[in-house]
C-alpha positions as CSV (number, residue, x, y, z in Angstrom):
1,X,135.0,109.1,300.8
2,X,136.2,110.2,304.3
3,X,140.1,110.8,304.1
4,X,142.5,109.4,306.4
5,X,145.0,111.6,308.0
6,X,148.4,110.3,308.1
7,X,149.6,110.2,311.7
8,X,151.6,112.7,312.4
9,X,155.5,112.2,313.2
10,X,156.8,113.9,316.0
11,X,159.2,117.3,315.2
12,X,161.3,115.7,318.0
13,X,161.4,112.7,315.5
14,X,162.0,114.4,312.3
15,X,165.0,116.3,314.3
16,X,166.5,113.2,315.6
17,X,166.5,111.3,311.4
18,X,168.5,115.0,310.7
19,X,170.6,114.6,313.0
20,X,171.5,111.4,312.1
21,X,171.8,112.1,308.5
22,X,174.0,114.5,309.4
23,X,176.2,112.1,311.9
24,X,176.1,109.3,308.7
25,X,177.3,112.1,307.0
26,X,180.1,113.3,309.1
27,X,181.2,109.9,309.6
28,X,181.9,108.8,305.8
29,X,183.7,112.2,305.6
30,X,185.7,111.4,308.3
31,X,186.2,108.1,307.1
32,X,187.2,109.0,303.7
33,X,189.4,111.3,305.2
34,X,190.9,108.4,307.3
35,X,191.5,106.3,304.1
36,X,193.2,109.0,302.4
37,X,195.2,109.6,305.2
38,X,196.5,105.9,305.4
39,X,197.1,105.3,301.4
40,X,198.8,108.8,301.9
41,X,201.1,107.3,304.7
42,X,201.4,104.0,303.3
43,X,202.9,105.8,300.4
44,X,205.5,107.6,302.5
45,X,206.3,104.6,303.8
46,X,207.3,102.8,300.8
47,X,208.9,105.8,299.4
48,X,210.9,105.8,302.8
49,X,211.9,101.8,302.5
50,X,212.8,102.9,298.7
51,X,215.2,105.3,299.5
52,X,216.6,103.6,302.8
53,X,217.3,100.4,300.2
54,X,219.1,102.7,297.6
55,X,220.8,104.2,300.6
56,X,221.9,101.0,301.9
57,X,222.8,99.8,298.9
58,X,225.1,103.1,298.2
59,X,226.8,103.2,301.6
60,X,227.3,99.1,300.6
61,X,229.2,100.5,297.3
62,X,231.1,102.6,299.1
63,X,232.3,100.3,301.9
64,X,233.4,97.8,299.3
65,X,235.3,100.2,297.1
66,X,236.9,102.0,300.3
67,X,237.9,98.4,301.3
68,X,239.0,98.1,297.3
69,X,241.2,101.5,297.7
70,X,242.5,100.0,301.2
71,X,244.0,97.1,299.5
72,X,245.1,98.8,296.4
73,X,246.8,101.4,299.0
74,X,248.6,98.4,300.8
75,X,249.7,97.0,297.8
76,X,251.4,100.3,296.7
77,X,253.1,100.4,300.0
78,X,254.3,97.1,300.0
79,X,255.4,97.9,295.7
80,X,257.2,101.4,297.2
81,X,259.0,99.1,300.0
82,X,260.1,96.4,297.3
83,X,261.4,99.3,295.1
84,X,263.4,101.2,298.0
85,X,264.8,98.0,299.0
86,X,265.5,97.2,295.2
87,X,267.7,100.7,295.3
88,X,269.3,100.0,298.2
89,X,270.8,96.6,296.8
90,X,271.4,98.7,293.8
91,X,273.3,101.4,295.6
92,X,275.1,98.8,296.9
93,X,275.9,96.8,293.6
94,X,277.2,100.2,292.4
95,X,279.9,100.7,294.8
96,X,281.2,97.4,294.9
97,X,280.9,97.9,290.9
98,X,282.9,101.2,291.6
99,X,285.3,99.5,293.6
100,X,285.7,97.3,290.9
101,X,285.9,100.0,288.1
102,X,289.2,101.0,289.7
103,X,290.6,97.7,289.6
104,X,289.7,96.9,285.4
105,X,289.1,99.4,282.5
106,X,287.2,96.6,280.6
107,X,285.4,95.9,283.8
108,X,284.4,99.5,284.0
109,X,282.6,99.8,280.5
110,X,280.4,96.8,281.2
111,X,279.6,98.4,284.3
112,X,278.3,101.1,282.8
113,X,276.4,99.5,280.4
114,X,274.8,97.7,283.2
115,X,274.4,100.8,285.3
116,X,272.5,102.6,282.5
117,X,269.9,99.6,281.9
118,X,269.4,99.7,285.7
119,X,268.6,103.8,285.0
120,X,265.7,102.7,282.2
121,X,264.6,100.2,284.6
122,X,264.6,102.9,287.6
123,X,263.0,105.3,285.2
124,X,260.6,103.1,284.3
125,X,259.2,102.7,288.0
126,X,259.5,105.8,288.7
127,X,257.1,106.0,285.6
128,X,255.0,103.2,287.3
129,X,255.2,105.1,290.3
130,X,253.8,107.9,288.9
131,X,251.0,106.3,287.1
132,X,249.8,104.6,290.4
133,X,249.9,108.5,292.0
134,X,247.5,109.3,289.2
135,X,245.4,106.4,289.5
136,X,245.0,106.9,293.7
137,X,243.7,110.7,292.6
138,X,241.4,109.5,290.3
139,X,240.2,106.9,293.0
140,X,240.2,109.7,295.3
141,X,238.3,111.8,293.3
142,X,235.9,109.0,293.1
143,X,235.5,108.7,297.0
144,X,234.9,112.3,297.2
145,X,232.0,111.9,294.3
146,X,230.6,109.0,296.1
147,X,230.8,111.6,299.9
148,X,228.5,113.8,297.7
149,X,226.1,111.4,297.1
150,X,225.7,109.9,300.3
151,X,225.1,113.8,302.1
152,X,222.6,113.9,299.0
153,X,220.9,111.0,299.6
154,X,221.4,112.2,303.6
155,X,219.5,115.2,303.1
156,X,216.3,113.5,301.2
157,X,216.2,111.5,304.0
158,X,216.1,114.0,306.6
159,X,213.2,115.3,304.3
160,X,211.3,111.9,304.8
161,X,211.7,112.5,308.6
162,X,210.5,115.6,308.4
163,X,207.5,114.5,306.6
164,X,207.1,111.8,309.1
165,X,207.2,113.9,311.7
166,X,204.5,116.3,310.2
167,X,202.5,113.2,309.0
168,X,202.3,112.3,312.9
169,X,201.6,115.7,314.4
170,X,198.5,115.7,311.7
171,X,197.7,112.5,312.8
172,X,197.7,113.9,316.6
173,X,195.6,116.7,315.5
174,X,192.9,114.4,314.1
175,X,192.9,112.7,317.2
């Protein structure tokens, strides 16, 4: 039986099919490199709209409970006014009260009696007073903790940018 001889293919041929193996090749690379690249951003992404909601949320918190101390701070003001005007009309019952102490003996004891339950009740606020001096401390305190957190959740955010930033000079570089 007389064999038949394949036709031969071209070398230029059998070059060219290499070379575009080789392009197929470097093109699924390139393209899984591509979708890694994306899930990769699209993960920074969502970890940056994470953190920028907790951040919102926190500077939120801390607008409403300076707004909170604001009012608390006014009301202590407008409290401190009451009680100095409270003295004043008691510095004023006294004298008269002294006035009338020289006048009556019998008047004088009473007096007294009234003056010291007006020095409870003056103790007292004062008390109060010092109470609500503790309590604006421990709200300041709590202002300052919430400062901390905000240049703490300021600083992972600069991170993120910075990870944007080298995310888009990568980016550049593939381009």
């Amino acid at each position: 039986m007389p064999s038949k001889k394949q036709p031969t293919v071209p070398e230029w041929q059998v070059i060219l099919e290499d070379i575009q193996s080789q392009n197929r090749a470097t093109i699924e690379a390139v393209e899984a490199s591509r979708l890694s690249l994306e899930q990769q951003i699209d993960r920074v992404e969502r970890d940056s709209r994470s953190r920028d909601a907790v951040l919102e949320m926190a500077s939120r918190r801390v607008s409403a409970d300076l707004r909170d101390l604001t009012s608390v701070v006014q009301e202590n003001t407008t409290d401190i006014r009451a009680l100095k005007e409270g003295i004043q009309e008691q510095t004023i019952e006294i004298r008269g009260l002294k006035e009338g102490l020289q006048v009556n003996t019998v008047e004088i004891r009473g007096l007294k009696a009234g003056l010291q339950e007006h020095g409870a009740e003056i103790r007292g606020l004062k008390a109060g007073l010092q109470d609500n001096g503790v309590e604006i401390r421990g709200l300041k305190a709590g202002l300052q903790d919430h400062g901390a957190e905000i240049r703490t959740l300021s600083d992972k955010v600069g991170a993120m940018v910075r990870i944007g930033e080298r995310v888009t000079a990568l980016e550049q570089r593939r381009d």
